[in-house]
PDB file of the backbone (N, CA, C, O) and the ligand in Angstrom, with CONECT records:
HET     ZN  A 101       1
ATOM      1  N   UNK A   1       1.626  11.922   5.435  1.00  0.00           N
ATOM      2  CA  UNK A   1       1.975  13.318   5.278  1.00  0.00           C
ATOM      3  C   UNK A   1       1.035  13.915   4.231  1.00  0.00           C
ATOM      4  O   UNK A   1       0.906  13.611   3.045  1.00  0.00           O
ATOM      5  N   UNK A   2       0.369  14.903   5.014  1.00  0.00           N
ATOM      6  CA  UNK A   2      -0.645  15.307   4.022  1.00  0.00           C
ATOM      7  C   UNK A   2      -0.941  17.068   4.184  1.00  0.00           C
ATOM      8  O   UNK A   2      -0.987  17.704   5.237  1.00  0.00           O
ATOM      9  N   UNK A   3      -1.094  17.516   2.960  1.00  0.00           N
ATOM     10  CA  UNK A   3      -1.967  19.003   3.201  1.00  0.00           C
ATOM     11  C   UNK A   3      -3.215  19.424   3.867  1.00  0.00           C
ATOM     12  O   UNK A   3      -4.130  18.609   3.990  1.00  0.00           O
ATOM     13  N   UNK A   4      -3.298  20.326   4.196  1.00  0.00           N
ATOM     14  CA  UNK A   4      -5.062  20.354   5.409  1.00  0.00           C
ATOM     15  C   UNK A   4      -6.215  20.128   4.383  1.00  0.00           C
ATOM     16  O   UNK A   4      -7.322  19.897   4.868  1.00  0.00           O
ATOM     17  N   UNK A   5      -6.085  20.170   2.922  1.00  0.00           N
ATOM     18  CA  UNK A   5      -7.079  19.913   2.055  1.00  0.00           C
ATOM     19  C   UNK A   5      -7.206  18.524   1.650  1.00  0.00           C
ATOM     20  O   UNK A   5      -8.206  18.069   1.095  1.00  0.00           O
ATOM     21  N   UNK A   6      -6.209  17.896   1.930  1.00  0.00           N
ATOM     22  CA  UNK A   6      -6.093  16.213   1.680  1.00  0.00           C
ATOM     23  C   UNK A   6      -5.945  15.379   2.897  1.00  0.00           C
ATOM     24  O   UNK A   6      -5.355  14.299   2.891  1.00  0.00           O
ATOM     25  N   UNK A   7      -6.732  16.139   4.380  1.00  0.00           N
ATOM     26  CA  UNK A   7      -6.577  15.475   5.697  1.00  0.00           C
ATOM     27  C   UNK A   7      -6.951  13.787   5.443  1.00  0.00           C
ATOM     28  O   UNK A   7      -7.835  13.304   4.736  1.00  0.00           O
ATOM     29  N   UNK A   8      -6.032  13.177   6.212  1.00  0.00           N
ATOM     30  CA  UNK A   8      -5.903  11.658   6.172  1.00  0.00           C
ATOM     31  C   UNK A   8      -7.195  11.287   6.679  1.00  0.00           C
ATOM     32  O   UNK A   8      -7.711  11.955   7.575  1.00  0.00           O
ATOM     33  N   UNK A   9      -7.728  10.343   6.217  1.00  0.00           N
ATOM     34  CA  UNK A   9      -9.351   9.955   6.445  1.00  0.00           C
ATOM     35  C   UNK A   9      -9.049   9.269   8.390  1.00  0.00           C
ATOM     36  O   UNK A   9      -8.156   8.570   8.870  1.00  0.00           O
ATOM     37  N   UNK A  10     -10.461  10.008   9.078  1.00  0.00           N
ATOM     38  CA  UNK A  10      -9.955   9.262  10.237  1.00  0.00           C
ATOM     39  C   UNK A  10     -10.582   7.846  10.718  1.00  0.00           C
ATOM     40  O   UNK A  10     -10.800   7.385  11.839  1.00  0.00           O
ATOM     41  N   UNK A  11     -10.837   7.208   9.044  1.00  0.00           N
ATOM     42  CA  UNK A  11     -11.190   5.998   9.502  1.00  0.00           C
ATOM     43  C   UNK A  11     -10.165   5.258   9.958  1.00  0.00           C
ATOM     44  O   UNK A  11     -10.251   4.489  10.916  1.00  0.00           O
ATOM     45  N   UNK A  12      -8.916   5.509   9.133  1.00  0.00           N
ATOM     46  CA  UNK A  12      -7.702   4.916   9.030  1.00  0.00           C
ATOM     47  C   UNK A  12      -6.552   4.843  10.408  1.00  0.00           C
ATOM     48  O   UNK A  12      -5.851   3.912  10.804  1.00  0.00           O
ATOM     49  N   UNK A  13      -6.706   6.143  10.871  1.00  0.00           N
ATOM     50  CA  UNK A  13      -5.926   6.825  11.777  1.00  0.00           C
ATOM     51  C   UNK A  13      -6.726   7.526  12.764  1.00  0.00           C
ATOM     52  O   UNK A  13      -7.497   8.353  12.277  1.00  0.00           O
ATOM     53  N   UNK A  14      -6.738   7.433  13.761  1.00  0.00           N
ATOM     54  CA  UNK A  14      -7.242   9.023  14.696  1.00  0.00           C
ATOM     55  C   UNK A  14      -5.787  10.198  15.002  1.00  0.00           C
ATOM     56  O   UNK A  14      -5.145  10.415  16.030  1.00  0.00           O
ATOM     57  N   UNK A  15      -5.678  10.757  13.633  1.00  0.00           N
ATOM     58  CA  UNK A  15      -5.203  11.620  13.830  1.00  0.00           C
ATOM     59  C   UNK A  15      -5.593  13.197  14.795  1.00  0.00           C
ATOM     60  O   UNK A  15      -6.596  13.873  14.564  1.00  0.00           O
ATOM     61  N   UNK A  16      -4.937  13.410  15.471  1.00  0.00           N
ATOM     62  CA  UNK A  16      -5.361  14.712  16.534  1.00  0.00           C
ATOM     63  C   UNK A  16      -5.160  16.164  16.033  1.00  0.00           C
ATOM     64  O   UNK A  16      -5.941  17.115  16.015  1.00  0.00           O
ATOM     65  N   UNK A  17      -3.551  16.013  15.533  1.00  0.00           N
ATOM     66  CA  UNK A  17      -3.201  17.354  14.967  1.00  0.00           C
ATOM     67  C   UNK A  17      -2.042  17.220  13.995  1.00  0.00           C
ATOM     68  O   UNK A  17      -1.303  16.264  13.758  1.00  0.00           O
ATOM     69  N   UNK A  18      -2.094  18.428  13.509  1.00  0.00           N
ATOM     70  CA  UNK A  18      -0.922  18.525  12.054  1.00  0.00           C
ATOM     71  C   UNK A  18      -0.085  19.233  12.521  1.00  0.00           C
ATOM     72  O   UNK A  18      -0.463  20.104  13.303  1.00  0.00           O
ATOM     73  N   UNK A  19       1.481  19.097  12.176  1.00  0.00           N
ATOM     74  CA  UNK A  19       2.765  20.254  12.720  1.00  0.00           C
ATOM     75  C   UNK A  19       2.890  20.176  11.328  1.00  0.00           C
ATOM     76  O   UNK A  19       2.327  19.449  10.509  1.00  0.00           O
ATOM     77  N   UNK A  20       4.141  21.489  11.153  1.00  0.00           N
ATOM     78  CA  UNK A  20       5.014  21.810  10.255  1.00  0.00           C
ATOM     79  C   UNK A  20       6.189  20.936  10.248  1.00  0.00           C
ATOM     80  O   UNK A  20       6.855  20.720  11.260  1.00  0.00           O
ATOM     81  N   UNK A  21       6.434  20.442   9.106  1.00  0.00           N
ATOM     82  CA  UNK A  21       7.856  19.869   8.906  1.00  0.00           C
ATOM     83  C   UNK A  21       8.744  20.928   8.770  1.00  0.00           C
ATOM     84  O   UNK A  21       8.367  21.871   8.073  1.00  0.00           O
ATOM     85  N   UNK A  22      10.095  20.987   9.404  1.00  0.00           N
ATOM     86  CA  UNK A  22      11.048  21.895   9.352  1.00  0.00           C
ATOM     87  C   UNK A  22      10.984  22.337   7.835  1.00  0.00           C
ATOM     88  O   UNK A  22      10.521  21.696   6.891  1.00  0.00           O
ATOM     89  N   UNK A  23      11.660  23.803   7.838  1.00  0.00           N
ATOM     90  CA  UNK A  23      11.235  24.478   6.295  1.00  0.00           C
ATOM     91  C   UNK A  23       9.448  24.715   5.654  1.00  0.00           C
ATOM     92  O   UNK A  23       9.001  25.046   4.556  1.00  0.00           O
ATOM     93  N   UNK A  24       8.828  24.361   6.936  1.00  0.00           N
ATOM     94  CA  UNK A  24       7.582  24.753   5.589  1.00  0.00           C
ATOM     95  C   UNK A  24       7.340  26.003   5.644  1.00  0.00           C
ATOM     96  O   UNK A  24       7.658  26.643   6.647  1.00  0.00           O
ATOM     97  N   UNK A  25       6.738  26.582   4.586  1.00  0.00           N
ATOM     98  CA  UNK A  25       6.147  25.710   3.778  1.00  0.00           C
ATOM     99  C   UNK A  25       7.252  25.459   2.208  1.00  0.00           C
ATOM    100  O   UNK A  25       6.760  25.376   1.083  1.00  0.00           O
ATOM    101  N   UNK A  26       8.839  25.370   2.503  1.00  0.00           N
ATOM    102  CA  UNK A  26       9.450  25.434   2.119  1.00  0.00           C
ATOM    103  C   UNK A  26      10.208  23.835   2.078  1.00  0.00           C
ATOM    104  O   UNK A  26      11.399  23.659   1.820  1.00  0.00           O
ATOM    105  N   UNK A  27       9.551  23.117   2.288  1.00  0.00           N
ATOM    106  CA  UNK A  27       9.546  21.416   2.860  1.00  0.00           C
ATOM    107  C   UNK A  27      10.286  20.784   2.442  1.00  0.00           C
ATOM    108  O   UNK A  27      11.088  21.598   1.984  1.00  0.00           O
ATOM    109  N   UNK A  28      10.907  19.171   2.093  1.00  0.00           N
ATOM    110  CA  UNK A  28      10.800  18.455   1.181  1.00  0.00           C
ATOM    111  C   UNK A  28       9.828  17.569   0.764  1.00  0.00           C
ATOM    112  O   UNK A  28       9.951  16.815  -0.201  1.00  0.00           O
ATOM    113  N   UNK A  29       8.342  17.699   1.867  1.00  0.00           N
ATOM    114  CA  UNK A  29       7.407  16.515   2.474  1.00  0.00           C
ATOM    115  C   UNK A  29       6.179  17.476   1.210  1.00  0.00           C
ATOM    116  O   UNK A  29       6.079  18.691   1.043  1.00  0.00           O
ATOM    117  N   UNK A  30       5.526  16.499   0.620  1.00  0.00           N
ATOM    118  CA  UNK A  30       4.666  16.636  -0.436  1.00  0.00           C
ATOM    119  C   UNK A  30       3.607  15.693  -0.161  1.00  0.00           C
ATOM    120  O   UNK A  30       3.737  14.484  -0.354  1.00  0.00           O
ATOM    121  N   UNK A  31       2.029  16.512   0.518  1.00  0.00           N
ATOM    122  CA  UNK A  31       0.889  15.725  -0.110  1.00  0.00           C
ATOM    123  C   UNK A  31       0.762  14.478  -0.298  1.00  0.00           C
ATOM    124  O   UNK A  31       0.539  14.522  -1.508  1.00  0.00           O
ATOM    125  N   UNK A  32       0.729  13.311  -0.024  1.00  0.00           N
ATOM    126  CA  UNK A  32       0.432  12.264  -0.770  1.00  0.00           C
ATOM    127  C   UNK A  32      -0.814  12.044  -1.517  1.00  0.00           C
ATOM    128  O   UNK A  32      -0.972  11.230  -2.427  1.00  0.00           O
ATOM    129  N   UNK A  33      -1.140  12.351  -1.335  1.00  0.00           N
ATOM    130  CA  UNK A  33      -2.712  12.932  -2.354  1.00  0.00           C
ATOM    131  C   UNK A  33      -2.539  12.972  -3.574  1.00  0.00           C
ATOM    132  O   UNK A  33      -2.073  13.992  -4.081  1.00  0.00           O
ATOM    133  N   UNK A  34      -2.961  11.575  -4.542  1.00  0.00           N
ATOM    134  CA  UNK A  34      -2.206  11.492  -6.353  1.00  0.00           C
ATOM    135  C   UNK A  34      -2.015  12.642  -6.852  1.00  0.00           C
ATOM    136  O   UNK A  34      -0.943  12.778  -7.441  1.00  0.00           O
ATOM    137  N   UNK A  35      -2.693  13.509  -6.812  1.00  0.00           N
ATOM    138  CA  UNK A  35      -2.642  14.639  -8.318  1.00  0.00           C
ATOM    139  C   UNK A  35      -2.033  16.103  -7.174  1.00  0.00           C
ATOM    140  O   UNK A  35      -2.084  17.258  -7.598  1.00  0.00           O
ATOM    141  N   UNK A  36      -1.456  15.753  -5.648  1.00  0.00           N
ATOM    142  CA  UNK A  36      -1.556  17.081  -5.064  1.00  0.00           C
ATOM    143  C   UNK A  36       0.089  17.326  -4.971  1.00  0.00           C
ATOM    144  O   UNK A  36       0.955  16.451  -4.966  1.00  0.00           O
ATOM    145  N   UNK A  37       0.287  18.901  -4.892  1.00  0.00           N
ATOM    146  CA  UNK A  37       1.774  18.776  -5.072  1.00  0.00           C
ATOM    147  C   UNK A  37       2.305  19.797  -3.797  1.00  0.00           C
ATOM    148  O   UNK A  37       3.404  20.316  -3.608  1.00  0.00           O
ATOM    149  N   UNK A  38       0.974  19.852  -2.974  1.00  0.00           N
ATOM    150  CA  UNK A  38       1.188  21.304  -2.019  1.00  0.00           C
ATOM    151  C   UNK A  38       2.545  20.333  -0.761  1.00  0.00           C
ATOM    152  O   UNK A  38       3.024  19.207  -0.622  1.00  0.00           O
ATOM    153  N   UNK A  39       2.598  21.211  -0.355  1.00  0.00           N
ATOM    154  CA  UNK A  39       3.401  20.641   1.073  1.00  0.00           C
ATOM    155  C   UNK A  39       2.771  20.442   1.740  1.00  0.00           C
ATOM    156  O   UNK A  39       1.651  20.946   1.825  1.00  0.00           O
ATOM    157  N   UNK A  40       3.415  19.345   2.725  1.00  0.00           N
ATOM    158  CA  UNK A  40       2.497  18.302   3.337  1.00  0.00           C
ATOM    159  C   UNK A  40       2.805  18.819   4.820  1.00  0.00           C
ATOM    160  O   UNK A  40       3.882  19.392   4.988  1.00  0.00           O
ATOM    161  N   UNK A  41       1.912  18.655   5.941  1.00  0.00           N
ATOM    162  CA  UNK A  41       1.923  18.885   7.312  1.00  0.00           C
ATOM    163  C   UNK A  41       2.254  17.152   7.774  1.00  0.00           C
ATOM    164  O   UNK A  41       2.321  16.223   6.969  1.00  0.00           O
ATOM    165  N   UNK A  42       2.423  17.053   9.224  1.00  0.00           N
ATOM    166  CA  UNK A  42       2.798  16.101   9.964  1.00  0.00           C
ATOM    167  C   UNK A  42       1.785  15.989  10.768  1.00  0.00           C
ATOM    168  O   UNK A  42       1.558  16.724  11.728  1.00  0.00           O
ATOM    169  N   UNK A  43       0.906  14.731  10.277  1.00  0.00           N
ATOM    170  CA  UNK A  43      -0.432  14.207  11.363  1.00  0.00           C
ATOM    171  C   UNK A  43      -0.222  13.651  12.109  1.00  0.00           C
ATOM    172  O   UNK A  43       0.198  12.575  11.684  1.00  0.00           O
ATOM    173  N   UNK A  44      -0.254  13.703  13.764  1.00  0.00           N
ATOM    174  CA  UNK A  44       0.180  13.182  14.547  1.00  0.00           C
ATOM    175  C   UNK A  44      -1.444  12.239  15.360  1.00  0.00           C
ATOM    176  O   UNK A  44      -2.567  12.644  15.656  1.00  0.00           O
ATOM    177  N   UNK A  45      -0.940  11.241  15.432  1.00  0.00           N
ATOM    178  CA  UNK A  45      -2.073  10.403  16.667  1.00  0.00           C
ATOM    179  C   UNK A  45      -1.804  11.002  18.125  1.00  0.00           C
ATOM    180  O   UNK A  45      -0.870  11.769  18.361  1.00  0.00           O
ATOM    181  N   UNK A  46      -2.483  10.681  18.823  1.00  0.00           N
ATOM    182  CA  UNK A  46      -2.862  10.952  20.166  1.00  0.00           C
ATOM    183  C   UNK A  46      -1.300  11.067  20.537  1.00  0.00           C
ATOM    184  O   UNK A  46      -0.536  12.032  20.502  1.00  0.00           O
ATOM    185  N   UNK A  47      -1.073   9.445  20.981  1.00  0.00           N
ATOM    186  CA  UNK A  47       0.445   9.566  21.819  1.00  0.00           C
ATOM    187  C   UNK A  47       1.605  10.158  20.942  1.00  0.00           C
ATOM    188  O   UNK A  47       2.505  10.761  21.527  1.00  0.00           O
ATOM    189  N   UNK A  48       1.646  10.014  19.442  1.00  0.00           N
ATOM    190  CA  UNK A  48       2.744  11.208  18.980  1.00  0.00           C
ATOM    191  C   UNK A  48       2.923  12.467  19.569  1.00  0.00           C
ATOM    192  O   UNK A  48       3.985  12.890  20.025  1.00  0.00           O
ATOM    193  N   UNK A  49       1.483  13.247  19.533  1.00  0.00           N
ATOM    194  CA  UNK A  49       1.132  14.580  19.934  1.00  0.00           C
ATOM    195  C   UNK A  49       1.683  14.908  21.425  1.00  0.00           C
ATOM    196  O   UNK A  49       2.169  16.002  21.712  1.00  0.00           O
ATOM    197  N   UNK A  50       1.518  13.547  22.582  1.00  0.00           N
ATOM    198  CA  UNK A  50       2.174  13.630  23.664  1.00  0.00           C
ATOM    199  C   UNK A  50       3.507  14.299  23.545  1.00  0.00           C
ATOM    200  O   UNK A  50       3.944  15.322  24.072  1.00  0.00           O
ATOM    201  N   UNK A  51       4.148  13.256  22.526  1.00  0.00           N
ATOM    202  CA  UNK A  51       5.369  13.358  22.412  1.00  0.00           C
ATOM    203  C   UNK A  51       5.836  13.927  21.877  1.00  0.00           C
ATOM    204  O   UNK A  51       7.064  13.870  21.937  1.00  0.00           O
ATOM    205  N   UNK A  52       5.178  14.915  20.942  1.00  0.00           N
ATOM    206  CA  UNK A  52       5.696  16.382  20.503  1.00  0.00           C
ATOM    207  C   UNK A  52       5.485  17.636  21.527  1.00  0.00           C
ATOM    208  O   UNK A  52       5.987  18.733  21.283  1.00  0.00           O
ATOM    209  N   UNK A  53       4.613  17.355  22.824  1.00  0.00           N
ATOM    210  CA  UNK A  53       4.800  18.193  23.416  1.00  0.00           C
ATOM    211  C   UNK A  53       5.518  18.309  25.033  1.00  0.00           C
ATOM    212  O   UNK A  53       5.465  19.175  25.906  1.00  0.00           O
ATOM    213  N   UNK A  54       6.324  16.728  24.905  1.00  0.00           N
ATOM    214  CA  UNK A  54       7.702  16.594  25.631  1.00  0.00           C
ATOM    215  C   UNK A  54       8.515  16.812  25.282  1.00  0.00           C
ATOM    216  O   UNK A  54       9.500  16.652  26.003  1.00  0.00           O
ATOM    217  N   UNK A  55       8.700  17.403  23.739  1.00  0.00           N
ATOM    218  CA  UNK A  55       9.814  18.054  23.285  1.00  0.00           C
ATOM    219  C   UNK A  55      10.056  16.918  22.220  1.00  0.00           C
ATOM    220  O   UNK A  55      11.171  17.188  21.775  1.00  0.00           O
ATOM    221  N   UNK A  56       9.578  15.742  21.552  1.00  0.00           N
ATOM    222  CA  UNK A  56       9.907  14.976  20.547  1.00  0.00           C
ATOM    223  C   UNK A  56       9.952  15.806  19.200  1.00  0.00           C
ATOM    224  O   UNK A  56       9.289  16.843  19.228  1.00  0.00           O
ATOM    225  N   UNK A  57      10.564  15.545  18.128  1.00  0.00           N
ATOM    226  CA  UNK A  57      10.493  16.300  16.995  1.00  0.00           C
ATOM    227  C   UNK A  57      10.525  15.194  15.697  1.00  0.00           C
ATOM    228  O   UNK A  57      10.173  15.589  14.586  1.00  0.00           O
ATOM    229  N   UNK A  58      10.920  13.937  15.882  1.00  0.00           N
ATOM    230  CA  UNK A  58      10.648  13.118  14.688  1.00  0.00           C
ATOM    231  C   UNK A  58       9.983  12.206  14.875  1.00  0.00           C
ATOM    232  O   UNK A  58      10.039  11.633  15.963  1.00  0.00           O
ATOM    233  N   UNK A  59       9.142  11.781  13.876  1.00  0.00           N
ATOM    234  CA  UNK A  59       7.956  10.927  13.428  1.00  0.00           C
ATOM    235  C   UNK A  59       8.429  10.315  12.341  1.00  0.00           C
ATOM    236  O   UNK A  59       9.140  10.788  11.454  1.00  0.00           O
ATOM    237  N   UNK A  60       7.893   8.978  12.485  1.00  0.00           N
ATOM    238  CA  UNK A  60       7.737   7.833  11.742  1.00  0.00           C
ATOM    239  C   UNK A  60       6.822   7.725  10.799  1.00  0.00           C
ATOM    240  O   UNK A  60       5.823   7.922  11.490  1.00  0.00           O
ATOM    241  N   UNK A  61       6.346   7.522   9.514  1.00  0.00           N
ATOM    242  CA  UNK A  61       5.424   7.123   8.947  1.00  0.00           C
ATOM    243  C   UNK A  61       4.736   5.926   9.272  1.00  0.00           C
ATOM    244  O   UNK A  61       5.503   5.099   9.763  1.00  0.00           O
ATOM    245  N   UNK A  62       3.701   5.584   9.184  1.00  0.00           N
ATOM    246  CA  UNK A  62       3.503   4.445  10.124  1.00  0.00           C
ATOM    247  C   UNK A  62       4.062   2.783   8.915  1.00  0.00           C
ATOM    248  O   UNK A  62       4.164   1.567   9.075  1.00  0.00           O
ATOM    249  N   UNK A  63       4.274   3.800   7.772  1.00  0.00           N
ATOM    250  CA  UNK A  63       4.596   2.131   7.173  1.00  0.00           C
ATOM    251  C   UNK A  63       6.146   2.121   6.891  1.00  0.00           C
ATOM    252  O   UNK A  63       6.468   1.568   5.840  1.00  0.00           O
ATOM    253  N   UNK A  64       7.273   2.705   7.754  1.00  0.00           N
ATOM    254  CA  UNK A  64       8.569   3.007   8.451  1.00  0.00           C
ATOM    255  C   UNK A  64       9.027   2.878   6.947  1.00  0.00           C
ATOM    256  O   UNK A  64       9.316   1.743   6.570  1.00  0.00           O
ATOM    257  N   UNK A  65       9.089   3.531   6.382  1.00  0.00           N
ATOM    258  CA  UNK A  65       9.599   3.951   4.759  1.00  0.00           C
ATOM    259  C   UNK A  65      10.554   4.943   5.466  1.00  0.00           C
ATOM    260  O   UNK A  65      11.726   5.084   5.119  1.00  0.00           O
ATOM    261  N   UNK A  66      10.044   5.537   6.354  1.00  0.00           N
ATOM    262  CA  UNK A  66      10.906   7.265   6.214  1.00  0.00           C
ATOM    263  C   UNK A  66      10.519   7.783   7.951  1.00  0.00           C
ATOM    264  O   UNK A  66       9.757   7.256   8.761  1.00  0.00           O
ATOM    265  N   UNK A  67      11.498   9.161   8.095  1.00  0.00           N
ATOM    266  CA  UNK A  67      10.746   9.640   9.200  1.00  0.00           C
ATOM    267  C   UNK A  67      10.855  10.718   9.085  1.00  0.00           C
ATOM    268  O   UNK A  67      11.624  10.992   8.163  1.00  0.00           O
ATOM    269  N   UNK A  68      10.234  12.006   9.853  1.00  0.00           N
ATOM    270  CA  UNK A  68      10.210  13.224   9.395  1.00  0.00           C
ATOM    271  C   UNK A  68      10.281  14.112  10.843  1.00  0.00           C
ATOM    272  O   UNK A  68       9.899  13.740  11.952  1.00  0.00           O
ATOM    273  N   UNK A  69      11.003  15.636  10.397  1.00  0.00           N
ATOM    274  CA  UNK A  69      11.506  16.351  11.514  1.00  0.00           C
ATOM    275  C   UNK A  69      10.645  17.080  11.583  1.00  0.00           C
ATOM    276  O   UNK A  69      10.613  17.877  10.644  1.00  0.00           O
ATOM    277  N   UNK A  70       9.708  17.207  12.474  1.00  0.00           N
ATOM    278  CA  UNK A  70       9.241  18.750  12.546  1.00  0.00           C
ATOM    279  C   UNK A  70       9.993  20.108  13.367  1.00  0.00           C
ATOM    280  O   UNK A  70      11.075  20.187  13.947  1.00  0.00           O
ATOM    281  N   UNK A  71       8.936  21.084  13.139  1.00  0.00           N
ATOM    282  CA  UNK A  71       9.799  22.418  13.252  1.00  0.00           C
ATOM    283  C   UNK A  71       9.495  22.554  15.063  1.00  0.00           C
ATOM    284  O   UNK A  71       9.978  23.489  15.701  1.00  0.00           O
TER     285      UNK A  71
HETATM  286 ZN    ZN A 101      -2.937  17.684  -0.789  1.00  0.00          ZN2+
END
């Protein structure tokens, strides 16, 4: 979960696209970026993105700590 100024490196991930977590930019989802405190968007990979546009709305972090609703 990251801000568009702290996009997740795509060595790591092939992230495709970012949603809003419900409430933004009014969130509870924050940047992970050490020193960043903005609200964070929802990077989705390829087949997430499928599945946000079959109507899915929650995502997993990929290291299953948490999961998150988008809007
Ligand atoms: Zn950030």
């Amino acid at each position: 979960m990251r801000c568009k100024s702290h996009a997740p490196r795509k060595a790591i991930r092939n992230y495709v696209w970012a949603v809003e977590p419900v409430g933004y930019p009014a969130t509870a989802l924050v940047c992970g970026s050490v020193h960043c405190m903005e609200p964070a968007f929802i990077w989705l990979e390829e087949e997430e993105a499928r599945q946000f546009d079959a109507g899915e709305r929650v995502f997993r972090a990929f290291t299953a700590t948490m999961k998150v609703r988008a809007a």
